[in-house]
N, C-alpha and C positions, 0 to 999 in steps of 0.2 A: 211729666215724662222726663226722663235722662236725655240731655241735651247730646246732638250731635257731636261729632266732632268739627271742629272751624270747621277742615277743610271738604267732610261732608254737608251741611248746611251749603257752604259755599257750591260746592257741587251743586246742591239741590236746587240754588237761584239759577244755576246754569243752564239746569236741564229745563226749568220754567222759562226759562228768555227763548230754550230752543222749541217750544211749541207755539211762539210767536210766529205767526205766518209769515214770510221771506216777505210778502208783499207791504206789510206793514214797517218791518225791519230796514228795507229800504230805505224807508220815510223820516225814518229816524237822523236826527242829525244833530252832533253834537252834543253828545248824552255819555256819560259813563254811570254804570250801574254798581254800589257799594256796598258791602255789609257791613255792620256797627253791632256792638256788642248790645249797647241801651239807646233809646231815644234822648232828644233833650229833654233835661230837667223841667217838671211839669207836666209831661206827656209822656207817663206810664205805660200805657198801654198801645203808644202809636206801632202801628205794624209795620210801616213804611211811610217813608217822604220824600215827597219832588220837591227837589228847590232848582228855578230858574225860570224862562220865556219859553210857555209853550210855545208852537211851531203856527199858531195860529194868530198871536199875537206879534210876533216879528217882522220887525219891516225892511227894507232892503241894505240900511247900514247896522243892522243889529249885528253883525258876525264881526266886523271890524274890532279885533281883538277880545271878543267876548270868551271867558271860559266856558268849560262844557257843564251842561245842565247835570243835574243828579241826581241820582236815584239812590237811598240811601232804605235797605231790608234791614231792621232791627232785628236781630238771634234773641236776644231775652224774651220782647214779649209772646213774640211768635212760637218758642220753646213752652214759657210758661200758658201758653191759653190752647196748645194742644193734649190730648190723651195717648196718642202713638206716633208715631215716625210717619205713617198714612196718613194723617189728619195733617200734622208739619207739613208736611212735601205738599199737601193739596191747598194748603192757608196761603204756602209761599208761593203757590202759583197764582192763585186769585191776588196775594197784594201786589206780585211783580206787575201784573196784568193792570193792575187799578193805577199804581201810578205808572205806567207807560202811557195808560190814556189821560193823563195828564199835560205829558209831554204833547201828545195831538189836540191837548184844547181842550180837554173833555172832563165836565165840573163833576163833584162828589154827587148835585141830585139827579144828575143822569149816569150814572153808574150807578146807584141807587135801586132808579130803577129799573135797570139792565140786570140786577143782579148782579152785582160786580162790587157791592160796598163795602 
């Protein structure tokens, strides 16, 4: 398909964080969410990446000047493994959604088998 433009893609991550439910969002701490044009070298195909200390792993001095976790939506593969702009918008909500449960602890074989891999 014909890739977005940035700053619709970028939209599109937007509009996927906003069907994250308020209650969960809350929960969230310390996190900024990014978009990236390619993964790193070696991983072609990654859709998205968390890097940091889930929320479940932290313990009471973790914050003491820690930067903010990440969430990093790669445009290329995500562009190149869809057939339409429908299919995009729908891939980027399921990977926004895959690595925020991340961020809550939550490993690839339970999302897996949630349906959410």
């Amino acid at each position: 398909m014909l890739p977005l433009r940035p700053e619709d893609f970028d939209g599109a991550v937007s509009d996927a964080l906003d069907t994250v439910p308020l209650e969960l969002l809350d929960m969230v701490d310390n996190l900024v969410v990014l978009v990236d044009d390619e993964p790193p070298a070696g991983e072609p195909e990654l859709l998205g990446l968390y890097e940091g200390v889930p929320l479940t792993e932290r313990d009471s001095g973790w914050a003491a000047g820690a930067l903010p976790d990440r969430i990093t939506i790669f445009r290329g593969p995500l562009t190149r493994w869809c057939a339409d702009e429908a299919e995009l918008r729908e891939e980027i909500a399921v990977t926004v959604v895959h690595e925020l449960a991340h961020h809550f602890g939550i490993d690839d074989q339970q999302l897996h088998a949630w349906g959410w891999g």
